[in-house]
KOLBA-992598 format. One record per residue: x, y, z of N, C-alpha, C in turn. Coordinates in steps of 0.001 Angstrom, whole numbers, padded with zeros to 6 digits, always signed. Atoms other than C-alpha are relative to their C-alpha. Example, Ala and Ser with C-alpha at 12.3 -4.5 7.8 and 13.67 -1.06 7.14 Angstrom:
+000890-001190+000000+012300-004500+007800+000900+001200+000000
-000820-001190-000060+013670-001060+007140-000770+001090+000730
***
This chain:
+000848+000417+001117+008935+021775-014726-000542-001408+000226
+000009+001396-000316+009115+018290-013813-001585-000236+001203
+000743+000080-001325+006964+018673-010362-000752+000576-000485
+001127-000820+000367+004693+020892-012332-001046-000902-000711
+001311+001365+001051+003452+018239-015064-000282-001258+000808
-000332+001082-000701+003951+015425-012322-001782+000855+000732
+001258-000487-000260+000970+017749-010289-001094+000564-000910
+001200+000117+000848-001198+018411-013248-000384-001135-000561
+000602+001115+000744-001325+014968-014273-000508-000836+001318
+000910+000821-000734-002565+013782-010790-001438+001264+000165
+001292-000526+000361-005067+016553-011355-000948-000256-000715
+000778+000755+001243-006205+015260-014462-000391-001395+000421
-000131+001299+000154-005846+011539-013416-000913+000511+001446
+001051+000135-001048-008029+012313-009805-001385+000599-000304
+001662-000588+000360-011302+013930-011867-000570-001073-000889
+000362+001336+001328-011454+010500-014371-001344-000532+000800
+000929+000954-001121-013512+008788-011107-001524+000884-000191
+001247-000739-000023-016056+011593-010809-000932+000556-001252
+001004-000303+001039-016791+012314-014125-000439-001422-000781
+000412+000932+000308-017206+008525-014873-000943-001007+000656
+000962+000565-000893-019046+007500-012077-001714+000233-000559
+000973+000147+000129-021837+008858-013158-000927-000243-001445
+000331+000491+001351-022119+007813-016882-000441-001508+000150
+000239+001856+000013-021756+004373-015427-000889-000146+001036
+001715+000028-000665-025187+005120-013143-000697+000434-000889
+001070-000597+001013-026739+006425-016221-000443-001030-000880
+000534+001223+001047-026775+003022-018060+001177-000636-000733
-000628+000171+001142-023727+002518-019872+001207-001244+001626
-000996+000634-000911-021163-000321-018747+001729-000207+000387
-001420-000544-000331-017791+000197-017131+000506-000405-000908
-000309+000644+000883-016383-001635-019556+000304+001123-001534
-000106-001260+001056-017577+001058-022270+000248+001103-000081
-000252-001443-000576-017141+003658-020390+001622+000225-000074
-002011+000231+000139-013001+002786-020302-000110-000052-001674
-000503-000170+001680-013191+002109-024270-000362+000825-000624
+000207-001228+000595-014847+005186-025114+001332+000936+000379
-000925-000879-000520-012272+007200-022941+001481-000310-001196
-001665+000239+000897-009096+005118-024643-000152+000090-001273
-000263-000633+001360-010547+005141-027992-000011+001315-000688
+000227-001658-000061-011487+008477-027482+001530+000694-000667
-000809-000247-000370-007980+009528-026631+000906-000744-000975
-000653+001227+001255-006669+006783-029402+000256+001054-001278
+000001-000864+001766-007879+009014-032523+000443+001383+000469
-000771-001062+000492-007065+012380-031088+001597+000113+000158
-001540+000232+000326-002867+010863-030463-000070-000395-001542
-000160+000676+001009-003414+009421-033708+001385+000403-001009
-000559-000372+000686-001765+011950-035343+001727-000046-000085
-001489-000300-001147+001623+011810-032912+000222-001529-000690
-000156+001400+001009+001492+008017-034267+000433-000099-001372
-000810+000231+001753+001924+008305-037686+000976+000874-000421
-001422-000593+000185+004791+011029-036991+000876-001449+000475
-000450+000570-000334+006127+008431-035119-000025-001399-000251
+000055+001227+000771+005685+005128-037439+001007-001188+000130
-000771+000578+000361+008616+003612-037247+000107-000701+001364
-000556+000112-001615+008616+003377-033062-001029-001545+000402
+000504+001508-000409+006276-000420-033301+001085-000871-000081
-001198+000563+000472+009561-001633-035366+001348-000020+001050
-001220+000702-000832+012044-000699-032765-000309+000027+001243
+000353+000523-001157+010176-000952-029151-001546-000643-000495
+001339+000271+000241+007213-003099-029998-000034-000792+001805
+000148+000996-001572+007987-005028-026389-000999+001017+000509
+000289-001113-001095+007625-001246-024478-001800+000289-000487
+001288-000144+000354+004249-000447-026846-000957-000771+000543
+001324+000919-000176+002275-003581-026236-000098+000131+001859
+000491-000613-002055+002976-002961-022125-000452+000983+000211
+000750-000826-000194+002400+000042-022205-001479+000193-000107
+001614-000312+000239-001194-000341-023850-000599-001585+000702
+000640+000911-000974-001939-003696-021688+000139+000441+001154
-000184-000233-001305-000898-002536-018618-000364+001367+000592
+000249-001093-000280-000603+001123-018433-001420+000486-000504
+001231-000556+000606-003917+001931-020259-001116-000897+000311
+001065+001140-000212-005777-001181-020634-000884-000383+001245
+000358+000603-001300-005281-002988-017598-000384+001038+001606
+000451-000838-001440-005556+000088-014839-001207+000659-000741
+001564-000647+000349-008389+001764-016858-001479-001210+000308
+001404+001537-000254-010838-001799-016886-000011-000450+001031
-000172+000276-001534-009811-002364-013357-000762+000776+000695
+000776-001410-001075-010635+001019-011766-001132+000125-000487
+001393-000534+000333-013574+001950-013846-000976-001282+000327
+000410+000715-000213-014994-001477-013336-000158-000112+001806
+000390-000747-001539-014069-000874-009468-001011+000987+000437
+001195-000792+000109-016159+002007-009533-001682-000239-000012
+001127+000583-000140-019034+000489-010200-000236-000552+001262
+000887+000579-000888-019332-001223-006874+001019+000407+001182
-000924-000615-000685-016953+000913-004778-000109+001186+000325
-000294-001733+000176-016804+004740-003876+001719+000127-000613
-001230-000319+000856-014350+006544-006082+000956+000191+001093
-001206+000156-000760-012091+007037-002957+000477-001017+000087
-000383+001310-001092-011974+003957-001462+000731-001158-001363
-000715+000780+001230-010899+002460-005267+001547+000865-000073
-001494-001023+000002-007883+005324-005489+000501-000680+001016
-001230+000803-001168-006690+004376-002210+000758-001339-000071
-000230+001213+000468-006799+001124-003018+001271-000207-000640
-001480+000183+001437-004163+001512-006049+001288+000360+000540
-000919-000483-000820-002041+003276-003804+001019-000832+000937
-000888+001213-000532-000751-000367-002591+001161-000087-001033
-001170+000621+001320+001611-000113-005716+001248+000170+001078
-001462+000317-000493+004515+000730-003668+000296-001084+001123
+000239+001993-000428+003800-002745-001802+000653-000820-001125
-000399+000656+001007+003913-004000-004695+001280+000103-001074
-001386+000119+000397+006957-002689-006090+001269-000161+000982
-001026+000370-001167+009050-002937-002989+000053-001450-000004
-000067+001825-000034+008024-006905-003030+000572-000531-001135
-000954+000712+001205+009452-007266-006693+001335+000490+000151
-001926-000322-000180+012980-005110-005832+000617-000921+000973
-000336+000808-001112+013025-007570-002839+000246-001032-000269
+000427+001766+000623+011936-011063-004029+000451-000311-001771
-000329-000025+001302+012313-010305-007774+001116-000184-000170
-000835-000716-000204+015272-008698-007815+000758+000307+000490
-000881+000076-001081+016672-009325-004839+000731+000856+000296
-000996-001275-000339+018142-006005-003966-000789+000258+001422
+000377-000249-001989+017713-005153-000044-000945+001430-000332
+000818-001356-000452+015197-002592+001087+000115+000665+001090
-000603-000072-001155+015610-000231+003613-001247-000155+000973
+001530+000284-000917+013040-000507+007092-000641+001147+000343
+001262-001535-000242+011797+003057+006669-000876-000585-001086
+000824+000274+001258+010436+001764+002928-001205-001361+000251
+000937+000991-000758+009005-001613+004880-000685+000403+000521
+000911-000599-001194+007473+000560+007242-001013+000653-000661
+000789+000084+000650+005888+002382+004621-000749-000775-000371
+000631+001227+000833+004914-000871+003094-001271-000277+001488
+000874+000163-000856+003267-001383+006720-001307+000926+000769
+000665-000733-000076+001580+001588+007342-001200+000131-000786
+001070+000259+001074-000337+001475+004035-001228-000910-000237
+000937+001488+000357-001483-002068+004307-000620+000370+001681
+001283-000317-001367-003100-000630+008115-000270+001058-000236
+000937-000791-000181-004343+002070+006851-001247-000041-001230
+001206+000796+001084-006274+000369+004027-001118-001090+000885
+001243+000694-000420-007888-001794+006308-000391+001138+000875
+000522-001334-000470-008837+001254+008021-001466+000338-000990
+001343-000168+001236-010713+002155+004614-000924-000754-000347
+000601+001005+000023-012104-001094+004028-000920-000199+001110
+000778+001189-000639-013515-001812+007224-000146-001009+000647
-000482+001680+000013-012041-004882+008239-000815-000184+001484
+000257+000137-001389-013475-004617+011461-001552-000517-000212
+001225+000214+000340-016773-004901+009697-000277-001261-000587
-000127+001010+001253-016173-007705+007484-000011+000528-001170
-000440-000388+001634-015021-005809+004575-001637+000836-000706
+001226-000495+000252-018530-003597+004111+000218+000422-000878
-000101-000059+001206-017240-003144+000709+000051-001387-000935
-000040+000730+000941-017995-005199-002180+001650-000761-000117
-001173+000511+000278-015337-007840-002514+000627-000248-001056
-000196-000582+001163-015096-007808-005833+000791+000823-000203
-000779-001768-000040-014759-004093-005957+001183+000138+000452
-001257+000249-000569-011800-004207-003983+000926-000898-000501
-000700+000695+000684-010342-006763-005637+000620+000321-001268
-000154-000620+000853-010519-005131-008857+000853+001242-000272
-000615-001215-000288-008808-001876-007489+001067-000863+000272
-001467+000658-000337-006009-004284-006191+000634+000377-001284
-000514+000148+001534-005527-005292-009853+000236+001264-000603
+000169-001686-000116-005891-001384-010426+001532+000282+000206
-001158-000437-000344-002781-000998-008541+001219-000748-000572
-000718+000944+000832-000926-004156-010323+000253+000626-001297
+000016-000383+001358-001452-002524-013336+000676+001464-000101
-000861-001194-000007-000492+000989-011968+001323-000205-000192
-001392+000377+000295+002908-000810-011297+000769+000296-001202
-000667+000618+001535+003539-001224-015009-000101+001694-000551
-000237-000948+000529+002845+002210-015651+001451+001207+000620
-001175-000540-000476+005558+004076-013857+001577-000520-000626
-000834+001217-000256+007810+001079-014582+000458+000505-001850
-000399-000084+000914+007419+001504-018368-000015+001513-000665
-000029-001021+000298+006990+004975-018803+001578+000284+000307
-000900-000282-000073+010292+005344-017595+001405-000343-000510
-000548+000608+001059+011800+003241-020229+001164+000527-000522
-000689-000939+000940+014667+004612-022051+000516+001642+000601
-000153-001348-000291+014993+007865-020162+001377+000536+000078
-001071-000578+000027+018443+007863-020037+001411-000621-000950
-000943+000676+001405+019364+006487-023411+000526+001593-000952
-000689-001352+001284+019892+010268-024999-001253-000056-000814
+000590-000662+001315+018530+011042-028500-000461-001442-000440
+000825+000641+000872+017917+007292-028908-001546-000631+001249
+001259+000545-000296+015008+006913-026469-000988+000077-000452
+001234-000108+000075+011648+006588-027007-000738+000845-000232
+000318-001824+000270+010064+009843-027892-001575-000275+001218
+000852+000735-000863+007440+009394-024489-001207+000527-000581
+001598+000200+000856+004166+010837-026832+000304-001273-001165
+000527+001421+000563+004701+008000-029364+000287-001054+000683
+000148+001178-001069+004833+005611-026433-001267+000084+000561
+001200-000349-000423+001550+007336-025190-000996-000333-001323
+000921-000334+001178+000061+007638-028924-000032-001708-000577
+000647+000880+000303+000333+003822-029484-000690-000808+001047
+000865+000242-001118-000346+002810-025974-000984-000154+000047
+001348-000289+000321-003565+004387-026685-000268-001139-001168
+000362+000782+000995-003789+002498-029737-000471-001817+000159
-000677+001612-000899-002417-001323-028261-001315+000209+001105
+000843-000114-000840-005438-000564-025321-000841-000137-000872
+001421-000109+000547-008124+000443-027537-000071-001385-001071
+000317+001205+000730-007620-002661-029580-000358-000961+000846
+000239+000708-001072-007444-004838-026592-001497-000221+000880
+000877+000067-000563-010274-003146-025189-001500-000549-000876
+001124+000129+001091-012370-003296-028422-000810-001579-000080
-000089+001522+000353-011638-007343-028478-001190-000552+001348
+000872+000206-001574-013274-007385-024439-001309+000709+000629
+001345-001007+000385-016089-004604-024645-000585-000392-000347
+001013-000100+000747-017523-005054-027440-000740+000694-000353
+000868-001229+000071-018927-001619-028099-000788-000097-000752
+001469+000251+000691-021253-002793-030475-001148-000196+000447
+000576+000319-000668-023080-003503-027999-000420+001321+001018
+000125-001179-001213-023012-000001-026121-001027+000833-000513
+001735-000817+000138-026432+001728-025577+000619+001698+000060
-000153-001693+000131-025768+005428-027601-000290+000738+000854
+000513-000795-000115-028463+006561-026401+000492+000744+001135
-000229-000276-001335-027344+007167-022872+001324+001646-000489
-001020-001355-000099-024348+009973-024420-000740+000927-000391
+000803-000988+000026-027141+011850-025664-001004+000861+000819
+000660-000179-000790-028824+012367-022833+000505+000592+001158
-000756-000564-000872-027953+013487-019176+000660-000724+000865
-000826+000740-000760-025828+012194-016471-000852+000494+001758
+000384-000251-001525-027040+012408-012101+001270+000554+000127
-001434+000124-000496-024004+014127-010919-000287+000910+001776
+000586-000607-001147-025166+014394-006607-001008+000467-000090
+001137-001031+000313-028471+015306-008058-000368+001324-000979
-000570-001039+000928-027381+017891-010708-000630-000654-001206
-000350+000747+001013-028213+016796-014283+001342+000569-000477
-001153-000703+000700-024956+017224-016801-000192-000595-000804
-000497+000703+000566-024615+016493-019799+001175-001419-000383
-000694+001753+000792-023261+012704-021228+001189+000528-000249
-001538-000061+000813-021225+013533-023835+000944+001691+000420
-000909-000908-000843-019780+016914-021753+001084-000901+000897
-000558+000587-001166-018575+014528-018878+001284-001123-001194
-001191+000837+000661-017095+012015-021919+001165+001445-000662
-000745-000985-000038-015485+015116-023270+001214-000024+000688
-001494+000024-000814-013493+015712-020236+000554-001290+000299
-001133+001129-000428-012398+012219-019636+000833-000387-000855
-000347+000467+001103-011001+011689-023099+000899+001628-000209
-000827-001190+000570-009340+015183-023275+000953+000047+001041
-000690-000579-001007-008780+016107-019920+000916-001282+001101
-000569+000568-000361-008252+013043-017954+000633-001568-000632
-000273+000891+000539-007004+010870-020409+001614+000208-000765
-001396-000359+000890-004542+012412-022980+000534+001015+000982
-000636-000785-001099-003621+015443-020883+000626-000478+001301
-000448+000348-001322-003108+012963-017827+001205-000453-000302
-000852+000728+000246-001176+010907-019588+001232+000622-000359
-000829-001140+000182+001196+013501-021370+000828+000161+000760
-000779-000678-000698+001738+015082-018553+000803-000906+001051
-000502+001086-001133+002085+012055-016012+001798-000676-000917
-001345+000654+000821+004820+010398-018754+001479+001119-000194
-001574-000900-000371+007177+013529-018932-000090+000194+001074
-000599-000401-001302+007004+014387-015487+001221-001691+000046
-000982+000758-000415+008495+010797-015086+001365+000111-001050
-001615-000450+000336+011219+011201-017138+000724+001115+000111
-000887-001183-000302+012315+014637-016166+000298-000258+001439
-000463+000838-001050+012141+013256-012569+000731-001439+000436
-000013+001649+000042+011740+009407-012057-000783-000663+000626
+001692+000569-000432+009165+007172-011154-000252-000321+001671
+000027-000172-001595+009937+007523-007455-000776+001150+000339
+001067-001799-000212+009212+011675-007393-000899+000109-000387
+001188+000259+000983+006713+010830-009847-001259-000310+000889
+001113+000941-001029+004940+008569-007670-001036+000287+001064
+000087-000817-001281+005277+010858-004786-000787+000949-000146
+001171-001374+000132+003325+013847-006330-001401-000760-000573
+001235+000648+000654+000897+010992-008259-000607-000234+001603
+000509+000509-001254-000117+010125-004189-001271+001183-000167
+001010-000903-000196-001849+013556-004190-001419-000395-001330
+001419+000821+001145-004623+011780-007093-000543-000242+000910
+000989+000698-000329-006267+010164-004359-000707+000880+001122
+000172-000965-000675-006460+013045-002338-001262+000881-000555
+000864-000664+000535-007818+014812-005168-001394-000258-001005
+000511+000846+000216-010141+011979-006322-000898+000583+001315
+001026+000097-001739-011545+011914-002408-000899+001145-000036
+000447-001131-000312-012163+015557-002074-000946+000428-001051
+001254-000257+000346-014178+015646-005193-000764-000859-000570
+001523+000837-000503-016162+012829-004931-000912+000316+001334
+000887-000705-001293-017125+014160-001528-000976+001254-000517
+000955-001637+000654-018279+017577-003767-000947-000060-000859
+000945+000089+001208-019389+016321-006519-001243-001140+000022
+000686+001171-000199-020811+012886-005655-000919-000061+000673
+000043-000093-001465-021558+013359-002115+000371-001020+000491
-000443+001313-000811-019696+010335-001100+001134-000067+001160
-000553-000412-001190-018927+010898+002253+001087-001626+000620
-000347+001040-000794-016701+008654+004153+000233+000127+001236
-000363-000631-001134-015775+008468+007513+000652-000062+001056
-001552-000572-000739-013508+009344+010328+000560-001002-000014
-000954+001137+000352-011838+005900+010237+000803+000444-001214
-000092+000316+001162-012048+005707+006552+001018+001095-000268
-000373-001095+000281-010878+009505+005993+001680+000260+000712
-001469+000023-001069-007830+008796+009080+001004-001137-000745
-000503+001217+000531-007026+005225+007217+000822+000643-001856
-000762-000240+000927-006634+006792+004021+001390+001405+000061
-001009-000903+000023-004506+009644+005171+001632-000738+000511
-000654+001088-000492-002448+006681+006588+000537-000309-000924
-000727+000279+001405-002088+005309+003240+000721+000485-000895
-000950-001091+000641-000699+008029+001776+001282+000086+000637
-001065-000468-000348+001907+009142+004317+000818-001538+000000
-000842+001046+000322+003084+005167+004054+000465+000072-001405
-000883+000052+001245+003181+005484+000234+000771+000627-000415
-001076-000760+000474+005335+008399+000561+001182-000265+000933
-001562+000503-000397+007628+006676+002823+000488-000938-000777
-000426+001289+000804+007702+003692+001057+001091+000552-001244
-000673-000352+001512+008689+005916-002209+000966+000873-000041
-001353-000882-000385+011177+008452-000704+000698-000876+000710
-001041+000596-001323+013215+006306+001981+000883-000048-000719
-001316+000416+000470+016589+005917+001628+000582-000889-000482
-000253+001185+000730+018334+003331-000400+000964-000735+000917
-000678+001123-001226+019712+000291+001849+001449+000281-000125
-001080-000299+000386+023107+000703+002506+000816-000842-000557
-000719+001167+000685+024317-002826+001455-000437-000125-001593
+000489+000543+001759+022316-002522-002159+001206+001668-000483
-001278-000475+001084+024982-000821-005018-001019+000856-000710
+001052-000837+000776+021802+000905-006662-001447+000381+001192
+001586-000492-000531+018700+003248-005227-001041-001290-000080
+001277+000998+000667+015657+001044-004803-001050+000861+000584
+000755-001108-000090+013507+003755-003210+000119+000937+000333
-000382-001349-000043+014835+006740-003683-000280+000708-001426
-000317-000269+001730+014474+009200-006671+001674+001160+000138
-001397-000759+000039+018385+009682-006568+000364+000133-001702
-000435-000116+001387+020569+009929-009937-000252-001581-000389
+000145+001416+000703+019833+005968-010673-001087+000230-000473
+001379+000070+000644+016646+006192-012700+000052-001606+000010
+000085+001081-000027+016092+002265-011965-001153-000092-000347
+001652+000236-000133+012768+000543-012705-000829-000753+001461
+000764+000356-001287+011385+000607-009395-001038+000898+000317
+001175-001017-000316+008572+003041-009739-001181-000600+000125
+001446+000633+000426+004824+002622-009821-000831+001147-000385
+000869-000552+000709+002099+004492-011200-001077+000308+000652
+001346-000922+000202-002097+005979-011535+000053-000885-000782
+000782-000669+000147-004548+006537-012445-000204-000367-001388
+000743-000273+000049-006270+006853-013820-000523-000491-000892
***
């Protein structure tokens, strides 16, 4: 069950890119394009919220991260990436989280790592410059790339806090009203930095380019607010607690896979044999990095998904 919602929520969380890409070539700005999705996705949890009223009073810490980090901060990152990036080459990008969480169990945390999970850590960071380019001088927007970093900073926090409580019993967290204010805590955040008052309607009434196709606007917002928003999320948040944000992690890798393959279909955004070899690179590092074995001198897993549910996971998407 676990591995099931863990692979439908990088299903959901790798179609967000392609159906937002092209709202945000139609006129509208990344920016609005992320606060339509979260407020979107805001009012239809709403209801899961006011079952769950009481859950600001006793995790208000876990709420407000969750909706800065997990929602907020990787949604205004990536979709803002997007804009001056191909939707692969931003996924891959995020895919540095287990860099980034291996460097806080290390340095943070100080718990040993083992040198299969380093090696991951090294593989990733050469097969990103693979994607990038580097040979070129970075023939991607620097920016853009930069923004996807932060992308992956922010993924961190989602794995990290989704997995909150998972093995408190009957008094954890109930993980939809952690999702249902999340949503909430984001869309306020985002509301404050947007400014949707400012967002040109007209553009959802109208059509979208998708590779030359028209599609409907508000079809494409539709699915990002149903499909890859609440449904991602849902499903991405129980898979991690029926697993843990290691296995989690490990099936979230296939997002960028399934990001790539249909931006190549839908987009036509080809990349190539480097790019396409670099990111397959990145992957098989982030799944060493996130399976390896746990050091033998550390007293707790640090990348493994054994029986320790620790907070050493990372996150999507999306």
């Amino acid at each position: 069950m676990g591995l099931g919602l863990a692979l439908v929520s990088a299903l959901a969380f790798g179609g967000s890119g392609v159906a937002a890409k092209p709202l945000i070539e139609a006129g509208l700005d990344p920016l609005h394009v992320v606060w339509l999705r979260v407020a979107g996705a805001a009012v239809v949890m709403l209801p899961v919220a006011v079952r769950h009223r009481a859950l600001p009073r006793r995790r208000p810490a876990l709420l407000a991260g969750f909706g800065l980090l997990a929602v907020a901060g990787v949604q205004a990152c990536y979709f803002a990436a997007l804009s001056r990036i191909p939707v692969g080459v931003a996924l891959l990008i995020e895919y540095l989280a287990p860099a980034l969480v291996l460097g806080w169990v290390r340095f943070v945390q100080r718990r040993p790592v083992t040198r299969a999970a380093a090696l991951g850590v090294v593989l990733a960071a050469g097969g990103l410059a693979c994607v990038v380019e580097v040979w070129s001088g970075l023939s991607f927007d620097a920016l853009g790339l930069l923004l996807a970093l932060g992308a992956a900073c922010c993924q961190v926090g989602y794995f990290v806090l989704a997995d909150q409580g998972a093995d408190a019993g009957e008094r954890a967290p109930d993980p939809l009203g952690v999702i249902a204010y999340g949503l909430l805590v984001g869309a306020l955040v985002l509301t404050a930095v947007a400014r949707p008052w400012r967002l040109d309607w007209s553009v959802l009434a109208g059509s979208a380019r998708m590779n030359g196709t028209a599609v409907p606007a508000l079809a494409l917002l539709v699915w990002i607010v149903l499909v890859a928003t609440v449904l991602a999320y849902v499903t991405g948040v129980l898979s991690v607690r029926r697993l843990s944000p290691q296995v989690a992690g490990v099936v979230a890798c296939l997002e960028a896979v399934i990001a790539t393959v249909l931006a190549w279909v839908l987009l036509g955004e080809h990349l190539s044999a480097p790019q396409v070899a670099g990111g397959a690179v990145v992957l098989v590092g982030a799944f060493i990095a996130q399976s390896a074995a746990p050091a033998e001198a550390s007293a707790q897993p640090v990348a493994a998904g054994g029986p320790d549910r620790t907070l050493s996971g990372h996150r999507t998407s999306a």
